[in-house]
DOKOLRO-402525 format. One record per residue (C-alpha): residue number from 1; residue in three letters; x, y, z. Coordinates in steps of 0.2 Angstrom, whole numbers, plus 2048, in hexadecimal, padded with zeros to 3 digits. Example, Ala and Ser with C-alpha at 12.3 -4.5 7.8 and 13.67 -1.06 7.14 Angstrom:
# residues 2
+-----+-----+-----+-----+-----+
:   n : res :  xx :  yy :  zz :
+-----+-----+-----+-----+-----+
:   1 : ALA : 83E : 7EA : 827 :
:   2 : SER : 844 : 7FB : 824 :
+-----+-----+-----+-----+-----+
***
This chain:
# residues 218
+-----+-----+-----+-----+-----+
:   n : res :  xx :  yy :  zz :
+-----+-----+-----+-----+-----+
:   1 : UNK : 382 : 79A : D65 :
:   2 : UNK : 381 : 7A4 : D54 :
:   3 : UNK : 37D : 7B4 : D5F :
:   4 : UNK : 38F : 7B8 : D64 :
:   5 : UNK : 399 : 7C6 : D5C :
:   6 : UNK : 3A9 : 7C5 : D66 :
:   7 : UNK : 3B0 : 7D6 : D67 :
:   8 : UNK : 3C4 : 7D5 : D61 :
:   9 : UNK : 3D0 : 7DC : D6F :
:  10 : UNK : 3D7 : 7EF : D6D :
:  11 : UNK : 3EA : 7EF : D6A :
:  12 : UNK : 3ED : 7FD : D77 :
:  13 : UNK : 3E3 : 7F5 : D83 :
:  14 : UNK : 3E5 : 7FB : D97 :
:  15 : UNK : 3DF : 7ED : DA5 :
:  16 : UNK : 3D0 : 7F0 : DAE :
:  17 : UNK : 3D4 : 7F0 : DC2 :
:  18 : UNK : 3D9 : 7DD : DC8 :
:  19 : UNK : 3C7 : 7E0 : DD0 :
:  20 : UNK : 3BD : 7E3 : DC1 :
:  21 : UNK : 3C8 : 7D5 : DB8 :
:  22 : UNK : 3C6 : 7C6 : DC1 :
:  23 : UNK : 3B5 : 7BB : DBB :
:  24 : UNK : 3A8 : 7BE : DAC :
:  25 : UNK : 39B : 7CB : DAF :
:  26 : UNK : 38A : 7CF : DA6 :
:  27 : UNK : 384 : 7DE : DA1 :
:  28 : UNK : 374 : 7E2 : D9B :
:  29 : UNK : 36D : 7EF : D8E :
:  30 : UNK : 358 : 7F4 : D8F :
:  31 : UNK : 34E : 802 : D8A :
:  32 : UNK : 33E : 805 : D7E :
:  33 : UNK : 341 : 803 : D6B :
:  34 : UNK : 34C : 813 : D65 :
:  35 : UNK : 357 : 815 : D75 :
:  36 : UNK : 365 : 80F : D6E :
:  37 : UNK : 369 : 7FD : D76 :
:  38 : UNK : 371 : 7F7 : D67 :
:  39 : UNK : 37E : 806 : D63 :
:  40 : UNK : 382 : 807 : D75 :
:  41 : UNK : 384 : 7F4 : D7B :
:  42 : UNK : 38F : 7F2 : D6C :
:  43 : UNK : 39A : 802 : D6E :
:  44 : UNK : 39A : 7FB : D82 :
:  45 : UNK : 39F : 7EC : D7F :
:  46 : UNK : 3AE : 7F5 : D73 :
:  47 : UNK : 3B1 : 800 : D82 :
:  48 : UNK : 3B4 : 7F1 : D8D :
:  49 : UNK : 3BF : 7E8 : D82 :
:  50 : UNK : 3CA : 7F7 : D81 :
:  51 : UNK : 3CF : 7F7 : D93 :
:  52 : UNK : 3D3 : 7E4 : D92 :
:  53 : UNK : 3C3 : 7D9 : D92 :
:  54 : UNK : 3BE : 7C9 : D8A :
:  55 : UNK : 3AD : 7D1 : D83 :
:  56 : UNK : 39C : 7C6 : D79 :
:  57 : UNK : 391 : 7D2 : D73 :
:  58 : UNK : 37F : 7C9 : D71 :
:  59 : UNK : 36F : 7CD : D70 :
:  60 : UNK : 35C : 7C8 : D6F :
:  61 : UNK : 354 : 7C2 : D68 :
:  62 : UNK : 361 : 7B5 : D62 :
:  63 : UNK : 36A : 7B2 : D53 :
:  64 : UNK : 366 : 7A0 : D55 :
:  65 : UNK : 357 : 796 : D4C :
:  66 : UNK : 34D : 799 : D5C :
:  67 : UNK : 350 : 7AB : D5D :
:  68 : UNK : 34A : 7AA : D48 :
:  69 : UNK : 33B : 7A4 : D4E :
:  70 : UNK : 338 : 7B0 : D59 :
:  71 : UNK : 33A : 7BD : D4C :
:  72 : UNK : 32D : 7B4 : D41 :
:  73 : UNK : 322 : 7B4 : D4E :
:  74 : UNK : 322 : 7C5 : D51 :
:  75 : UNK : 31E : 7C6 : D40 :
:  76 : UNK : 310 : 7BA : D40 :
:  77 : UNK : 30B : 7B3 : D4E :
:  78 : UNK : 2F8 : 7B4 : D55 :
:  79 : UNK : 2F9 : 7AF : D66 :
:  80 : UNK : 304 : 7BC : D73 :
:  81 : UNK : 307 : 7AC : D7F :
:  82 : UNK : 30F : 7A3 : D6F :
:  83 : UNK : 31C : 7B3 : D69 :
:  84 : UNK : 321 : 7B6 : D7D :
:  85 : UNK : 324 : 7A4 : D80 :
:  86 : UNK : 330 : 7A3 : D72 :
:  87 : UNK : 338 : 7B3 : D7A :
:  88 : UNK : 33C : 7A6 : D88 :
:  89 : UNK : 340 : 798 : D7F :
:  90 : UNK : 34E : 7A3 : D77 :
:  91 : UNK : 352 : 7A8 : D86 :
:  92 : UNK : 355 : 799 : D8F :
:  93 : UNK : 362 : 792 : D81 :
:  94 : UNK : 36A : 7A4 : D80 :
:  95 : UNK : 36C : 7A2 : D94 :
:  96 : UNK : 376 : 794 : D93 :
:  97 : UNK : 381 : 79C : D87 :
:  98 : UNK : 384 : 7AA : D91 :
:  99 : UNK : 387 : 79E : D9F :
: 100 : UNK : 392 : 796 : D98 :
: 101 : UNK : 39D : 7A7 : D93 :
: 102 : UNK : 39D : 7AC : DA4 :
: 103 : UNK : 3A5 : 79D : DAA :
: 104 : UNK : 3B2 : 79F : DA0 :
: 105 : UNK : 3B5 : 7B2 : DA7 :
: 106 : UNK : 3AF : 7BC : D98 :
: 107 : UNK : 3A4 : 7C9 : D9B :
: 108 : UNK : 395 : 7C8 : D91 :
: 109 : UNK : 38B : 7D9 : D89 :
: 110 : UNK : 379 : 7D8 : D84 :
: 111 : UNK : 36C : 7E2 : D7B :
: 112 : UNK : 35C : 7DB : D84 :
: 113 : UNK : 359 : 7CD : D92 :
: 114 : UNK : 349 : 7CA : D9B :
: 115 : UNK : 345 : 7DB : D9E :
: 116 : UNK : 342 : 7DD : D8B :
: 117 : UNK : 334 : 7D0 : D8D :
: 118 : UNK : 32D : 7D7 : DA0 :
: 119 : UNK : 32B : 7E7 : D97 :
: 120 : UNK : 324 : 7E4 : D88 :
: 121 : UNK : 31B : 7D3 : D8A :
: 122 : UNK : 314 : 7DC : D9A :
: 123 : UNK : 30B : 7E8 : D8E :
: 124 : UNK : 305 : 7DD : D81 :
: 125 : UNK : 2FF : 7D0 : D8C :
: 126 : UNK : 2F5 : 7DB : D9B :
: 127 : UNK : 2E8 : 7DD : D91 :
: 128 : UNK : 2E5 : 7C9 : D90 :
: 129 : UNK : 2EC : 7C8 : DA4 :
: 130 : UNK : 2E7 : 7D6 : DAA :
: 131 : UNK : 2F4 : 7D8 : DBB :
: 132 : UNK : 2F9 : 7C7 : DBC :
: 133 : UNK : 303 : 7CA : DAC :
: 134 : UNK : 315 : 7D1 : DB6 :
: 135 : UNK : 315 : 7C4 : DC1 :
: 136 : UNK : 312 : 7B8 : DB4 :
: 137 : UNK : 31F : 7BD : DA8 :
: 138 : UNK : 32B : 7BC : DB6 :
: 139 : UNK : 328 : 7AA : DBB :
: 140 : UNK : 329 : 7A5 : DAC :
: 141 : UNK : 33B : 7AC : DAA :
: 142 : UNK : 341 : 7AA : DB8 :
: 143 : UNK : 347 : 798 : DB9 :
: 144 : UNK : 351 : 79C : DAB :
: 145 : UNK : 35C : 7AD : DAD :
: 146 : UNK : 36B : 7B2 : DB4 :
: 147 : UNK : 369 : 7C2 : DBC :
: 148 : UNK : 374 : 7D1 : DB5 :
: 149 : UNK : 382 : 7D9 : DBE :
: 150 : UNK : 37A : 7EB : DB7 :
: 151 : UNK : 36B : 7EB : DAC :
: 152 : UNK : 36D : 7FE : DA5 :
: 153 : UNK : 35B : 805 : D9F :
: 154 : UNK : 35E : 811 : D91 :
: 155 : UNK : 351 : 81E : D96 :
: 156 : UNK : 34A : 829 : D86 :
: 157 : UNK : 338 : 831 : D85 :
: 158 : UNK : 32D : 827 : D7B :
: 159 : UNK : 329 : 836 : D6E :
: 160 : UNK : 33C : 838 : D6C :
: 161 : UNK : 33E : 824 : D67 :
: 162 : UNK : 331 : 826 : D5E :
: 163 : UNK : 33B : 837 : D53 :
: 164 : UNK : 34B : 82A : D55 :
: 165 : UNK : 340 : 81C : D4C :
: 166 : UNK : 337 : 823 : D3D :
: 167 : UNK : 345 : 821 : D31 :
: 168 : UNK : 348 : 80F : D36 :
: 169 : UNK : 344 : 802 : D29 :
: 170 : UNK : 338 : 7F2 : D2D :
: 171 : UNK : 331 : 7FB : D3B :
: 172 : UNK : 327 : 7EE : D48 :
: 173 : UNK : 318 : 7ED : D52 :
: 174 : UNK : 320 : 7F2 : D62 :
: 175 : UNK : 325 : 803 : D5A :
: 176 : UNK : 319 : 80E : D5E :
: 177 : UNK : 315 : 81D : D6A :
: 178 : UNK : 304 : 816 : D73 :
: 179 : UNK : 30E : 804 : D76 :
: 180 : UNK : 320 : 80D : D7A :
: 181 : UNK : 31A : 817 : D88 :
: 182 : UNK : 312 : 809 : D8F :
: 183 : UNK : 322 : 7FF : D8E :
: 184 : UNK : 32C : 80D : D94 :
: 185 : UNK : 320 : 80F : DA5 :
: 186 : UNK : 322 : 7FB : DA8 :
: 187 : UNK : 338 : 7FD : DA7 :
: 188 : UNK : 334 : 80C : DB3 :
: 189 : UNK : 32D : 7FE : DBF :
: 190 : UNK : 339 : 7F3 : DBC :
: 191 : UNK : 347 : 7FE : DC0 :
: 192 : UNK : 340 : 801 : DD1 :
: 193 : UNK : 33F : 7F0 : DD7 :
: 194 : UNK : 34C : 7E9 : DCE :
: 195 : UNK : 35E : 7EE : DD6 :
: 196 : UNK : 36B : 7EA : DC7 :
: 197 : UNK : 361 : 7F7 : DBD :
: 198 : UNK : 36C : 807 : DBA :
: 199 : UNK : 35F : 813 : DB0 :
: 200 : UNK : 36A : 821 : DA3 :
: 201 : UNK : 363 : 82E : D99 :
: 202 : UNK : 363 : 82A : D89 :
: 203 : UNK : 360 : 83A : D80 :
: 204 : UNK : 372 : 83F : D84 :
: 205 : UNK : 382 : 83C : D75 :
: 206 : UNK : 386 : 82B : D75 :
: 207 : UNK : 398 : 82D : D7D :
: 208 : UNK : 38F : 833 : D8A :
: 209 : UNK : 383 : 824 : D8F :
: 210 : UNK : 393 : 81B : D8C :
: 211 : UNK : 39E : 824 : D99 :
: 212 : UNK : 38E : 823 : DA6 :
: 213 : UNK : 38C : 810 : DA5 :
: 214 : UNK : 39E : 80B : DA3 :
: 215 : UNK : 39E : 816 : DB3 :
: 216 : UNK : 392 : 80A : DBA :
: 217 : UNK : 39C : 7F9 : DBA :
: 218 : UNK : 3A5 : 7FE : DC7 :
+-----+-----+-----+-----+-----+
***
């Protein structure tokens, strides 16, 4: 798929452990908007090549013609069932890829998974659900995923995201403070119950973040 940046080996390289080295692995990047999932899943994934890794960086939504579509429909869609279902549909051919990358014993970094869409599909669609909506979301997903190895949630106050966010160009409908805070308490949850979630603070320097969750593969 068109969503793959392979990220070019380090010269100077050192090996990971014979452990760590052995078979693909997936690893996760979630948090609200203005967290920093894209700067630090990138510059983790350049972290991991460095020490020897076979390393895809690739996020959602997609690249791909079906991840365009979910763009558009976030632009333009009506119906909240019709915008989360393509989330899904992307999903479900992004899986396969990332399937296919572990099997052949890369390890695969990615800026938002399922949780993305637990969290923020949980908000908009309570109010047309009411408490059903988690478990629905879930079901709907779950014939389809693989199940991370660590799913790191960048934790950030909302207001802070929202200080992080003002500058950004082309600003979307998820971006503000009301909606993010709601999204941030439904990652809370998911963190509890979900046992490859790793939470960091992501109000600390990025080397930082970056040294807690490389930390965190072991």
């Amino acid at each position: 798929m068109s969503s793959e940046t392979r990220i070019e080996r380090s010269t100077r390289a050192e090996p990971l452990s014979a452990a760590l080295a052995s078979k693909g692995r997936f690893f996760v990047f979630e948090g609200i908007d203005g967290s920093g999932k894209s700067t630090v899943s990138r510059r983790f994934a350049e972290r991991l090549t460095a020490v020897g890794k076979d390393v895809v960086w690739t996020a959602e939504p997609t690249s791909s013609w079906m991840g365009d579509q979910v763009r558009r429909a976030n632009r333009e869609a009506e119906s909240a069932f019709a915008e989360t279902l393509l989330y899904v549909a992307d999903r479900a051919e992004h899986t396969l890829q990332i399937r296919k990358w572990l099997e052949e014993g890369r390890w695969v970094v990615c800026d938002r998974y399922v949780g993305s869409t637990l969290a923020y599909q949980g908000v908009t669609l309570r109010r047309l659900m009411g408490p059903r909506t988690m478990e629905w979301l879930k079901a709907v997903n779950q014939p389809i995923i693989i199940r991370p190895d660590r799913t790191f949630l960048l934790k950030l106050d909302p207001e802070l995201a929202m200080s992080r966010l003002m500058d950004r160009e082309g600003r979307d409908k998820f971006e503000k403070l009301d909606f993010l805070r709601k999204v941030d308490a439904l990652y809370a949850r998911l963190a509890e119950d979900d046992p490859s979630y790793r939470v960091i603070d992501a109000s600390q320097p990025v080397e930082r973040v970056l040294d807690e969750a490389f930390l965190m593969i072991r």
